[in-house]
Each structure stands twice: as structure tokens, then as C-alpha cells.
BANUTOR-243023 format. One record per residue: residue in one letter; z negated, x negated, y negated of N, C-alpha, C in turn. Coordinates in pm, whole numbers, plus 50000, padded with zeros to 5 digits. Each point is the difference from the previous one (the first is absolute). Last residue first. Layout:
<marbas>
AZXYZXYZXY;...
</marbas>
This chain:
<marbas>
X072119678230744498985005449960498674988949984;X505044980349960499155004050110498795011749910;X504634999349804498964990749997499475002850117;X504935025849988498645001449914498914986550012;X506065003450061498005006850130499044994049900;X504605024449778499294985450028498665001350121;X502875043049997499654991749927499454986450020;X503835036650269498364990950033499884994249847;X504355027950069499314988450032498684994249973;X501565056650105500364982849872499534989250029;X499465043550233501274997949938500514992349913;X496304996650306500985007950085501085001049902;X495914990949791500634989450069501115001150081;X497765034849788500434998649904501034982950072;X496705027150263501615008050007501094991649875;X495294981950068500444994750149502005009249963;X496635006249681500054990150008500904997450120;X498335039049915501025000249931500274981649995;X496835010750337500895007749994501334995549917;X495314987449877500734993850084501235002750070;X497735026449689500764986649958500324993850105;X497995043650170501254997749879500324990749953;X496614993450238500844999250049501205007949913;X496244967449782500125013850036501395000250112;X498004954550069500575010349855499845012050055;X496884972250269501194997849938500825005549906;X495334995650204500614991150044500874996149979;X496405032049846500224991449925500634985650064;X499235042050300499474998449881500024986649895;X502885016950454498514992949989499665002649821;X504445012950185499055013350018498554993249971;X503864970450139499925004349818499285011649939;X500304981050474499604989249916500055006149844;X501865027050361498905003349991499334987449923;X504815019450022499365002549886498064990950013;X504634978450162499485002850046499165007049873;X503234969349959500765011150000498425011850004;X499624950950085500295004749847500285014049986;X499824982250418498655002349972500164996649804;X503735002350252499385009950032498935001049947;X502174958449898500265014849957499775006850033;X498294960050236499525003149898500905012249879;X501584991650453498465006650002499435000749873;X504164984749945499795013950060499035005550019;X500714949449980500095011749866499625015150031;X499744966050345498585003049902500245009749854;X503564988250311499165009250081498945001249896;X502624973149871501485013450005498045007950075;X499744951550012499455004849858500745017350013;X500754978350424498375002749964499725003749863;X504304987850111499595012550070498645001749958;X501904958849871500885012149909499235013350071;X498214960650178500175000049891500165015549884;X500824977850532498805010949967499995003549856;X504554988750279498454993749945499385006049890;X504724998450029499625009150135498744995550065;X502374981249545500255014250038499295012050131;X499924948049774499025008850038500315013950020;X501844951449860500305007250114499265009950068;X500984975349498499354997750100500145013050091;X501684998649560500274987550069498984995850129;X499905045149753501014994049999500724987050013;X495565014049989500675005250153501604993349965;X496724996549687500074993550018501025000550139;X499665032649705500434993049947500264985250085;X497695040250164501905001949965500054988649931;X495434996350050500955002350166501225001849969;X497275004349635499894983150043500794998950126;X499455044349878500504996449914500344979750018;X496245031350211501865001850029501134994849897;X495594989549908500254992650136501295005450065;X498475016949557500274985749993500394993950114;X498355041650021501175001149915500574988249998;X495905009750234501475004650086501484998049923;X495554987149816500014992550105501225005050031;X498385029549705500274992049942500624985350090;X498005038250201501445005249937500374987749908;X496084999150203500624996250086501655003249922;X496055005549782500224981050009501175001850112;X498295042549837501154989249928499884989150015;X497725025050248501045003650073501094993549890;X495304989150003501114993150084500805006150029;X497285014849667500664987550015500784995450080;X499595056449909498844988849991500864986250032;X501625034649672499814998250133499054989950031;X501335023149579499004988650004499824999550165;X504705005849723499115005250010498864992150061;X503674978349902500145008849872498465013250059;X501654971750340499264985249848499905013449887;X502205020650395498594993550006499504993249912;X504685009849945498735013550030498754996049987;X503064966150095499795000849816499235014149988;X501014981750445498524990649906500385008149845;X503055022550275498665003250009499414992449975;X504824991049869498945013949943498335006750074;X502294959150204499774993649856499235019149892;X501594999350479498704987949970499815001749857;X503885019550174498875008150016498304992649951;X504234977749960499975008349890498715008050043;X501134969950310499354994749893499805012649874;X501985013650424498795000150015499424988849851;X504435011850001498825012250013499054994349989;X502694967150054500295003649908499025016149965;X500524979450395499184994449947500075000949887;X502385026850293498565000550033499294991949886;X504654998149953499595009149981498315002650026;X502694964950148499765001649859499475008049988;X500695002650469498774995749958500084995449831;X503765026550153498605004750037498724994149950;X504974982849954499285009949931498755006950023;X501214965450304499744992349842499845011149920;X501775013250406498444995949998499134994649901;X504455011050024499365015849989498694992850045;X503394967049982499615008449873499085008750003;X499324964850424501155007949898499685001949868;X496654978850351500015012349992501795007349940;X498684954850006499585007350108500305013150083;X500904973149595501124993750071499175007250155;X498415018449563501164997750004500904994650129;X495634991449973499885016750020501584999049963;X498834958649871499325005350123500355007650056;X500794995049546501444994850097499225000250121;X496835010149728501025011849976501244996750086;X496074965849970499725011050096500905015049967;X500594944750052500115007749887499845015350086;X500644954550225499445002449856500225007249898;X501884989550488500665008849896499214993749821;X499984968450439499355014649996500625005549856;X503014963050327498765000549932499775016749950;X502834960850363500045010949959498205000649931;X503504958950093498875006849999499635013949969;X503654965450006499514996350116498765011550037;X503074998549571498994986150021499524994750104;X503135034849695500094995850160499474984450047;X500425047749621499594990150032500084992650125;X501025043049883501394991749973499374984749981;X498665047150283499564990149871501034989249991;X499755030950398500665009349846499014995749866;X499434979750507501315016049990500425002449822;X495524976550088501574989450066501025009949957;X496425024750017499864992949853501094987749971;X497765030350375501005000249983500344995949885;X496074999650152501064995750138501355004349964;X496595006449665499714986050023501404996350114;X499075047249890500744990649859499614986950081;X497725032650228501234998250043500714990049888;X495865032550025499944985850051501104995250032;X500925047449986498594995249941500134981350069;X504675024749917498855005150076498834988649951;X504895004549808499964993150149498524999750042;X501765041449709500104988249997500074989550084;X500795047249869498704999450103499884981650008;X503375024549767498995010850008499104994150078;X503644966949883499245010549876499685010050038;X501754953450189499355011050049499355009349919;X502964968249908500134999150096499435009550079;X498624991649553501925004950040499945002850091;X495874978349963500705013649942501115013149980;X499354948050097499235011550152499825012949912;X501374971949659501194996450101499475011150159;X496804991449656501255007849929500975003350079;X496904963850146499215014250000500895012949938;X501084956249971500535001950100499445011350042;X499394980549588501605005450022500245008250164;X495814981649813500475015549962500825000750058;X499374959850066499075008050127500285014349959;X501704962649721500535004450126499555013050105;X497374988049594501385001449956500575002350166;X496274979550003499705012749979501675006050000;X499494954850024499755005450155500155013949972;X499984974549550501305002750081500195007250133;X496294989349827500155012149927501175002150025;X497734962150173499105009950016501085016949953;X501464955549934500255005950128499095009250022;X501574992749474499384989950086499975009350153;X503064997649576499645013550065499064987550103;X500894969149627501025011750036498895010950074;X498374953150137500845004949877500835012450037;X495074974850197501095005649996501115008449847;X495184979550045501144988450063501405004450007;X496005032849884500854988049899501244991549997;X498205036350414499214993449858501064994049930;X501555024450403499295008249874499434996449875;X498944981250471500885006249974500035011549887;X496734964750136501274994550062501225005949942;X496135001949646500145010150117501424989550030;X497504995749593499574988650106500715007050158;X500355024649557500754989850023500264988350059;X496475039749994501235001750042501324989350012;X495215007049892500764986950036500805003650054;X496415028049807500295000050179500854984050041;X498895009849540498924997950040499994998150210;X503645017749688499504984549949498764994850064;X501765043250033500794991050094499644989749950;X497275026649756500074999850136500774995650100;X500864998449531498404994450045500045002650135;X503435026149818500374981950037498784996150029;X499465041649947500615000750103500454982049994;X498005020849672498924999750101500744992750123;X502745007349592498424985949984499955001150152;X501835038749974501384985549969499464985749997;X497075041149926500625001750129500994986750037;X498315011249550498894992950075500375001950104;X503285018749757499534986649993499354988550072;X500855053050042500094988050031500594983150011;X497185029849787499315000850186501234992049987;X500445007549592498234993850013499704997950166;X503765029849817500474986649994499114990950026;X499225045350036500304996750093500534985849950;X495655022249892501374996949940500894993950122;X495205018150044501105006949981501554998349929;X495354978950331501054998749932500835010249959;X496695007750334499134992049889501374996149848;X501625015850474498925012949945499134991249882;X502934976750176500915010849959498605012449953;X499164959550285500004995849854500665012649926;X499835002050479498454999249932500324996149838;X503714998250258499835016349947498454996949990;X501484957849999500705008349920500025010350012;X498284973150336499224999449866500695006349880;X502235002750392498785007950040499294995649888;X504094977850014499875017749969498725006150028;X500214952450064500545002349857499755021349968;X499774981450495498755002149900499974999849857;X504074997850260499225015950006498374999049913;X503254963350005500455004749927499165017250004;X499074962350260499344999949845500615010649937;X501564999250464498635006349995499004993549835;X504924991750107499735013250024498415009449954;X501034949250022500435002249881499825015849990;X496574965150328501735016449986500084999149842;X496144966450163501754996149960500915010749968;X495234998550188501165002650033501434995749955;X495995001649815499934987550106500864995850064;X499095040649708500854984349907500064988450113;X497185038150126501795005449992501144987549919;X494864995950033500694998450122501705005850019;X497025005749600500074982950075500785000750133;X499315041049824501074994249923499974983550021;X496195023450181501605002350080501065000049917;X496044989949822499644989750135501635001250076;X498485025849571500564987049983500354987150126;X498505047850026500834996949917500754987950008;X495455013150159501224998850095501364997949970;X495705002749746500484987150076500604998350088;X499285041849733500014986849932500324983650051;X499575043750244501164996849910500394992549931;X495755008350162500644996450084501154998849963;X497285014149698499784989050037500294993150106;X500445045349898500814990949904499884987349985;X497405028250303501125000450032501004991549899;X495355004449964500374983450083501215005550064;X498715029549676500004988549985500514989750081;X501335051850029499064990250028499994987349939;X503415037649789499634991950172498304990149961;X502075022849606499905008350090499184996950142;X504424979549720498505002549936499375010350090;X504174965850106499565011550007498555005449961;X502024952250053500515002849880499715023249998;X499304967650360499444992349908499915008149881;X501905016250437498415002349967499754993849846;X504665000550057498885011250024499094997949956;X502244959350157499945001149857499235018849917;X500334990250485499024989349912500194998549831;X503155022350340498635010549950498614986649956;X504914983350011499695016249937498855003249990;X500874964750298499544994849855499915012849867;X501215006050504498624999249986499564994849803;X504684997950173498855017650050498654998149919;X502974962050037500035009149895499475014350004;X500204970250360498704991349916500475013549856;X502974996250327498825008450056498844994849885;X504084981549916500385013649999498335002750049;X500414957850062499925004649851500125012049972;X500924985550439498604994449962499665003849857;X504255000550137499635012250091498165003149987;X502994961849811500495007349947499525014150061;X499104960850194499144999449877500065013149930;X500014998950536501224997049925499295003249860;X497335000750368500844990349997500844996949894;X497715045250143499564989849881500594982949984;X500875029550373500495001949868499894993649928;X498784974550434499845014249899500975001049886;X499884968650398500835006849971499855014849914;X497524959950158499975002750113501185014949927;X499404961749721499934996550104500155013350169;X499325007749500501054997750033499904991050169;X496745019049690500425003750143501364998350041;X498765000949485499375002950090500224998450143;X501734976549503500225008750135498415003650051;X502494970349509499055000050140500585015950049;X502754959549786499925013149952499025002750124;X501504956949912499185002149902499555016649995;X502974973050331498584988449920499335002249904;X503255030150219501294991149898498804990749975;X497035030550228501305002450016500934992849925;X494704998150211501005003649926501124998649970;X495765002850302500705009250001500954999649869;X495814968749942500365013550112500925008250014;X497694969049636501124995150045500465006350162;X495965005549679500184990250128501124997050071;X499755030449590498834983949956499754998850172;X502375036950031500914992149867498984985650011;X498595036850301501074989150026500554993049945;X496845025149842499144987650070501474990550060;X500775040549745499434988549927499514990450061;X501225036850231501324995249945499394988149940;X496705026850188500534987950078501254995849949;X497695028149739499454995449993500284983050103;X502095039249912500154994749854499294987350039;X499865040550282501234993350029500124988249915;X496305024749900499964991950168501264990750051;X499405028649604499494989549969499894988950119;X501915045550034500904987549953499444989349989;X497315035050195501234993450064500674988649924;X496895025749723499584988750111501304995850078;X501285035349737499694985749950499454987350042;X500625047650210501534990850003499614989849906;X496285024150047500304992050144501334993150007;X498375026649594499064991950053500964989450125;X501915041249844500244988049884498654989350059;X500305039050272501354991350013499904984149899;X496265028349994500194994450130501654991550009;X499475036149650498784986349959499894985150176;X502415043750003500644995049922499194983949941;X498225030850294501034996750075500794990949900;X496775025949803498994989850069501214995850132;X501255036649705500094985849904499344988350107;X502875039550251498685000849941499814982749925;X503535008150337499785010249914499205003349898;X503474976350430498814992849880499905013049891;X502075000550432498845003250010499354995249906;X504475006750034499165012750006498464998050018;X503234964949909500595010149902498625012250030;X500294966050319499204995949885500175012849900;X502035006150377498974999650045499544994649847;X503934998450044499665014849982498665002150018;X501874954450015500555008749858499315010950007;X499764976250408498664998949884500495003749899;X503495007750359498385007149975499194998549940;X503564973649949500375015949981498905007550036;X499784951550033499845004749926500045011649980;X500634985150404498985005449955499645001749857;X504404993050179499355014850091499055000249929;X501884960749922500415011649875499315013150064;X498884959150286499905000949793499845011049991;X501434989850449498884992950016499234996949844;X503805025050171499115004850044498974992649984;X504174992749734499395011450007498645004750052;X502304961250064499314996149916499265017849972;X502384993850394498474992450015499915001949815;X503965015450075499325009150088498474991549962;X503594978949799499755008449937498855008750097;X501904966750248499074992049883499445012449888;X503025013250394498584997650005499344994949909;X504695017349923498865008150029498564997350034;X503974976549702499184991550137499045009650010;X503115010949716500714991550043499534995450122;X498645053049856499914981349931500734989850106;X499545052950009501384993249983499744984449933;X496205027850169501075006750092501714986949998;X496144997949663499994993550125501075004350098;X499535024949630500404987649951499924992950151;X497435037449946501725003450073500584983549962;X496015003349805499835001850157501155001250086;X499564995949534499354985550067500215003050129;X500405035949723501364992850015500234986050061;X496035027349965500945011950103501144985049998;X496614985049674499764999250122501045006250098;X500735013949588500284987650033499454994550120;X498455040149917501994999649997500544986249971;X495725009149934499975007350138501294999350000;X498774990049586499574985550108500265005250122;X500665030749679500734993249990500134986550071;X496405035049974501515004050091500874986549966;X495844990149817499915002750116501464999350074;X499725003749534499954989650049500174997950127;X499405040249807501754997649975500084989250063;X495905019150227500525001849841501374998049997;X495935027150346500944988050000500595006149785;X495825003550420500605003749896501524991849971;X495175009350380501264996949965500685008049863;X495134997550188500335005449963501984991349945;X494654992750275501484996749986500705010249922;X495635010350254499974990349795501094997850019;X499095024650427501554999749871499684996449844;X497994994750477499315001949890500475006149879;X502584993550430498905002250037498885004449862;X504844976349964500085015550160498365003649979;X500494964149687501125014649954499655007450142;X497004962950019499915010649888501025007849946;X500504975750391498825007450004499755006349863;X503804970750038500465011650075498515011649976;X499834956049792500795006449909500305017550095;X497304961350195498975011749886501175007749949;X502264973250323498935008750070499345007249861;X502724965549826500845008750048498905013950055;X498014963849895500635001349890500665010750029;X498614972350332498975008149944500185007549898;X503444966750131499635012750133498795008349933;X501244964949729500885011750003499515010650058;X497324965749979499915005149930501085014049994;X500074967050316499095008050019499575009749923;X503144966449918500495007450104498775009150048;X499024966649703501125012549924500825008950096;X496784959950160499615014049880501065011249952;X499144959450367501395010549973499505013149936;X497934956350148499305009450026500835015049903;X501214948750058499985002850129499155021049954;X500624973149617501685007250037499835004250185;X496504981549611499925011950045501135008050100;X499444953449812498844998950122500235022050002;X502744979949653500544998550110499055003850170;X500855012949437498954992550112500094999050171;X503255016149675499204992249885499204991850099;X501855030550219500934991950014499494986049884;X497735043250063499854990250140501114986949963;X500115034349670498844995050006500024992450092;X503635021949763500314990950106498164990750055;X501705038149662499744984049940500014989750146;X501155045550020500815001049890499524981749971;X498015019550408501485000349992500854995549863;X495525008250042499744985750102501644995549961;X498495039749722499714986949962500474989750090;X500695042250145501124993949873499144987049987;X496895024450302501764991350054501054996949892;X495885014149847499614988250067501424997850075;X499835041049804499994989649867500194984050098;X499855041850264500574996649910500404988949924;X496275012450165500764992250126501124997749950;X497185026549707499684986150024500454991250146;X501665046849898499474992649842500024986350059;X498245028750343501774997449983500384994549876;X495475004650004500104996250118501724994650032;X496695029449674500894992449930500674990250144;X497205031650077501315013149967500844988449940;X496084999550348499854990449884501585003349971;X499065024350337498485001349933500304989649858;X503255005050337499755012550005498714996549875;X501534963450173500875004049948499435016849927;X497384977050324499914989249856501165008449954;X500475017650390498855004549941499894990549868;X503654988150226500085013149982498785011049924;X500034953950176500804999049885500285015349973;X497564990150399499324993849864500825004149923;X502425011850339499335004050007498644999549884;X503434968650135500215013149877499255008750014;X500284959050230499225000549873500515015649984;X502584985850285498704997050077498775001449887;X504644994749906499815012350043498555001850058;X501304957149884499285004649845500205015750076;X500794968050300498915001649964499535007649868;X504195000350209499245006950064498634997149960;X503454977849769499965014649963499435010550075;X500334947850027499295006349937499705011949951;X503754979150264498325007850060499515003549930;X504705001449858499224990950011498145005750066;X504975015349758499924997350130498944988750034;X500905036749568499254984750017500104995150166;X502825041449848500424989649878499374986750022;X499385034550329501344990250000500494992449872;X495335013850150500664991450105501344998549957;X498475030549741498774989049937500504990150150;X501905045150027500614993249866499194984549952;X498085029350330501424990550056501154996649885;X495335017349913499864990550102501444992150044;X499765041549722499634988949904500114983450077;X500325044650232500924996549905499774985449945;X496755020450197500864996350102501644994349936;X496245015449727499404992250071501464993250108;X500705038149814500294990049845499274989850081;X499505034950272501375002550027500004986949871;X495665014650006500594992550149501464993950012;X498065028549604499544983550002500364991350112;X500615051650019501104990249883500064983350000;X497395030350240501304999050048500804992149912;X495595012849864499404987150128501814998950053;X499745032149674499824989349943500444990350116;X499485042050142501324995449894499724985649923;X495725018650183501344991650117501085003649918;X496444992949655500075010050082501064989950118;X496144975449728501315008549963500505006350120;X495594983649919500465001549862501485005050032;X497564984950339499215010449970500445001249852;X501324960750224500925012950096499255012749894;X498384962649783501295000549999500725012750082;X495154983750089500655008949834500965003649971;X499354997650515499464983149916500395011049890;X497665019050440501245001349921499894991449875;
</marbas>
């Protein structure tokens, strides 16, 4: 009898069978692909490694956002025959069933954030029923948004403990540096670029990352928790020393880019790092107004086909935008409870833009996104999520910085504030509504407010305020606006 049968009872062994069998034909119809008999063929291993090493779901976890959120295989192309992220899921999914039906470390919870993403998703889903082009909306659903919705809940619940939090801020920095690292090679070899000056990733065989403006957005994840580690007292040395030279490597590479979207997020991401060191607000921003021309000055924005210099008046970059609202406003009307469905604004963008060039183009802009998708009642939903979920961000790094938690849970609260924050701002001209971005930071908040909320980190002996202060601290925020965020510790 293997450890595993001899640890849990048959109610169990029924449960795990019936989530086994379950799990299997949900894992053939979201991944239709052989590979899903060979990774069933593992589970058996994966069930015991699972059972014994408790961080196991955690770290399949992490490794499928990372492949998924930075496009790892696609960075590197020699990895795309050996369909990591499809394996990752499938494995991902299997530990998520074994440890809720069988081990129950799983412990489901839910927040304001959560429900509120669960009702936008619901509205993603019926949305299809009535999108213009049921299949294009059907595939984008099943082959994305399905799985984000599970790694929302799946990350939300399984990141818990500071040494999950220290793992995130570690590995989402490497990633970037990785992503940072072939952007730069494509810039100084002239690879993959766009108007002759804006670089790409994989444009050739049709990655995301293709598009500069999609390339800069993902690069702003990661530049958050590099600025973190750097600037978070506390962390490891050669952790702030990774920050140190990751910093500056993926702000090289986001300028490579050319996005006006994506300087304008890293402007904001060095500006809530500067907000905690700066207390005048005319002094930030000032130096914000500086920071921000230096940096289109430095990207050459005015060297851009489109958008630069050459052009007079509203230049075509910003004029394209202009229309594309209109017409995202316009599928609104047209359809205001359920919109013209997921992946859909592009095929219908002819219909109800008053531009008429021959060409139909992408929304740019991730609120008229969800607007021309989804309707009103979808646009109210997800404001709302992200509007919570930043506010939720911002009163727990200021909990945390104000008491002596341990580091990385304020390197991560400090990372979540600036990086959700670099996302609404920059989202708003770039097309990231239904990509990994906005969901993955909504999931890490949560986990990281629970584990603010939580008494047993503040029960350690000289870890954090008395809990009466901390307490009257957290009820006093609930009815007044947040004070200045405090210095780093």
C-alpha cells in the first residue's frame, strides 16, 4: 500500500477519482491535444510529489503564468515544439483538483475582487451566445479567457505564505529580464522591427509579443517588482542587486519599443516608487513632467513612422485611436448588455467607424475594449474590479510598510501598487483588457490582503505592531483616506 492510499480514507480515494475523471475531460476539452494522455500518464508521480512537497501547486502555478503571462516559448522559440504551457496547465489543473478533493491544503475563499471577476467572466460567457461572430468569440474564450479564470483563482488561493511572495518577486523579474533581454538584441540587430524602428518579438511566426505596444505592456509587470526588490529594505542582498540591474535593463527595453502607452506606464511605475520618498506633491510632479519628456526623448518618439514629428496636427497614430473609440462607443449602443462578444471589435470595426480606409483596426484602449465587448454592464463591472482591487492594493502596502511584516510581503504590496496602476494608465491606450495583465495583478492582491488580514504573521514576536494598532490602523483607513505612503522601512 503506497503512503498516499494509507493516509486517506475511501471517501477520500472517491472523491479524488470522481475530480481525477472530472478534471481529465475538462483537460481534453479545453487542451484537445495528445499531450494530455501523456501528462495523465504522469499523475500518478504528480500526485505523490504533490502530496509530500505541499509547495507543488504554488509552483506549477507560478511556472504556467510565467510561460503564459511573458510568452516564454514564444521569446524562445527552440521551446514551442515541446508545448510547455499546455502541459503546465494540464498539471496545474490535476494538483489544483488533488489537493482540494483529496488533501484539502486548498482552502477556497472569495473577495469583492474575486466575485466581481466571476460576473464578468459569467458576462464573457453569455456574451458569446449573442456575439456577432459566435465562433471567433467561442475559440478566443476557450483557448485564453477560460484559462485565465482559473489561474485568477488558482493563484489568488494558492499564494499564501511570504516565501510564495519572495518567489513571485524573484521569477517575475527574471522573466522580464529574459523578455528585456531578446527585445534588446532585436533592437541592436535590427530583428523584427516595425515603422524601421519599433522592435518586436516573434513577430514573424505571429506572437503577441509582435505587437510593440503589447511588448511594452508585459515588460511593465516585471519593471514593478525590480524596482521592489531594489528599493525594499529587508530583502537579500543579491536580491536588491538584482533589481538593481534589472531596472534599468527593462526600462531599456520598454523605450525600444517606441509605445507612447508603455513610457507613459513606466513614467507611473517610477512615480509611485518616487511617492513614497517625495512628499511635496508639486516636487513629484515636476520631476514627473521632466521624467516623462526625457523618456520620450530618449525612445525617439519623434523618429516614429507614425505619430512622430513629421506629422502635423493630431498625428495618425492618435487620430486611428480617436476613431476606434468612436466605434467601440458605437458597438455599445448597439449592443449594451452583452456587447458584440469576446474577440470581436476587429470584425466588426468596418460597421460602426467612420473611418474608411479599407482597413479594419484594434480598439487600443483597454476600457473601450470591454466597452465595445462586453456593453455598459460590462464596462461597469470590470471599472469597478480595478478600481477595488487598486484601492485594495494601495491600503494593504500602506498596512504592511507601517508595520514590521516581513520583506517580501512589502516588496510585493509595493510592486502590486505601481504595476496595477502602470496597467490602468497605460491600458488605456493599449489593448489589454482580456490578457493576462489586469487578472494576474487582481489575483496577487487578494492573496496578498488575506495574508494582511491574517492574525498568525502578527502573533510572531517582534514581527509587527501591536495588534490593537494594527487593527485601529486598518478601521481608521476604512473611514478616511489613506495617509501619505510612508518611506521604505
Amino acid at each position: 500500500m503506497s503512503p498516499v492510499t494509507h493516509l486517506i480514507d475511501h471517501g477520500t480515494h472517491l472523491r479524488v477519482a470522481l475530480a481525477c475523471v472530472a478534471a481529465s475531460a475538462l483537460s481534453l476539452f479545453l487542451l484537445p491535444d495528445p499531450l494530455v494522455l501523456f501528462a495523465f500518464a504522469a499523475l500518478p508521480f504528480g500526485l505523490v510529489g504533490g502530496y509530500y512537497l505541499k509547495d507543488f501547486p504554488f509552483q506549477l502555478c507560478l511556472a504556467f503564468v510565467i510561460f503564459s503571462f511573458f510568452r516564454i516559448h514564444e521569446v524562445f522559440p527552440v521551446l514551442i515544439p515541446f508545448r510547455i504551457p499546455q502541459l503546465l496547465a494540464i498539471t496545474t489543473l490535476l494538483a489544483l483538483c488533488w489537493h482540494y478533493f483529496g488533501t484539502r491544503l486548498i482552502r477556497p475563499y472569495w473577495s469583492i475582487e474575486l466575485i466581481l471577476f466571476l460576473w464578468f467572466f459569467a458576462l464573457c460567457t453569455v456574451g458569446i451566445v449573442f456575439a456577432t461572430d459566435r465562433p471567433t468569440s467561442f475559440k478566443y474564450w476557450n483557448e485564453i479567457y477560460v484559462k485565465i479564470a482559473v489561474m485568477v483563482l488558482a493563484t489568488a488561493w494558492l499564494t499564501r505564505e511570504p516565501k510564495h511572495f519572495n518567489a513571485i518577486s524573484k521569477y517575475m523579474t527574471l522573466a522580464g529580464v529574459a523578455v528585456a533581454a531578446v527585445t534588446l538584441y532585436n533592437k541592436a540587430n535590427g530583428i523584427g522591427l516595425v515603422e524601421e524602428t519599433r522592435v518586436t518579438i516573434g513577430r514573424e511566426f505571429g506572437s503577441s509579443l509582435g505587437d510593440p505596444n503589447d511588448l511594452s505592456l508585459v515588460l511593465l509587470f516585471p519593471m514593478s517588482f525590480a524596482c521592489s526588490l531594489l528599493l525594499t529594505r529587508g530583502l537579500p542582498k543579491w536580491q536588491r542587486l538584482l533589481g538593481l540591474v534589472s531596472m534599468p535593463m527593462i526600462l531599456s527595453a520598454i523605450i525600444a519599443t517606441q509605445s507612447r502607452g508603455g513610457l507613459l506606464g513606466a513614467a507611473v511605475v517610477i512615480g509611485v516608487f518616487a511617492r513614497y520618498k517625495i512628499r511635496s506633491n508639486v516636487v513629484l510632479v515636476t520631476i514627473a513632467g521632466l521624467g516623462i519628456a526625457i523618456l520620450f526623448a530618449m525612445a525617439g518618439i519623434a523618429d516614429r513612422k507614425s505619430g512622430g514629428a513629421g506629422e502635423q496636427g493630431i498625428d495618425a497614430s492618435s487620430d486611428g485611436r480617436l476613431y476606434a473609440w468612436g466605434a467601440a462607443f458605437r458597438m455599445a449602443l448597439a449592443h449594451p448588455l452583452t456587447g458584440v462578444g469576446l474577440d470581436n471589435f476587429v470584425l466588426n470595426y468596418w460597421d460602426y467607424s467612420n473611418l474608411r480606409d479599407g482597413h479594419n483596426h484594434a480598439v487600443h484602449s483597454s476600457w473601450f475594449g470591454v466597452l465595445a465587448e462586453t456593453g455598459f454592464i460590462g464596462l461597469g463591472i470590470f471599472a469597478t474590479m480595478i478600481g477595488l482591487a487598486l484601492r485594495n492594493a494601495v491600503l494593504t502596502s500602506w498596512l504592511l510598510t507601517k508595520s514590521q511584516a516581513p520583506a517580501p510581503a512589502k516588496a510585493l504590496g509595493q510592486a502590486l501598487v505601481a504595476g496595477l496602476t502602470a496597467s490602468a494608465v497605460a491600458g488605456s491606450f493599449l489593448t489589454q483588457a482580456f490578457t493576462w495583465p489586469f487578472y494576474i495583478q487582481i489575483a496577487l492582491i487578494v492573496a496578498l490582503s488575506r495574508y494582511a488580514e491574517s492574525e498568525e504573521w502578527r502573533e510572531k514576536p517582534g514581527v509587527a505592531l501591536a495588534g490593537s494598532a494594527f487593527e485601529q490602523a486598518s478601521e481608521n483607513a476604512a473611514h478616511q483616506r489613506a495617509p501619505d505612503l510612508p518611506a521604505y522601512r
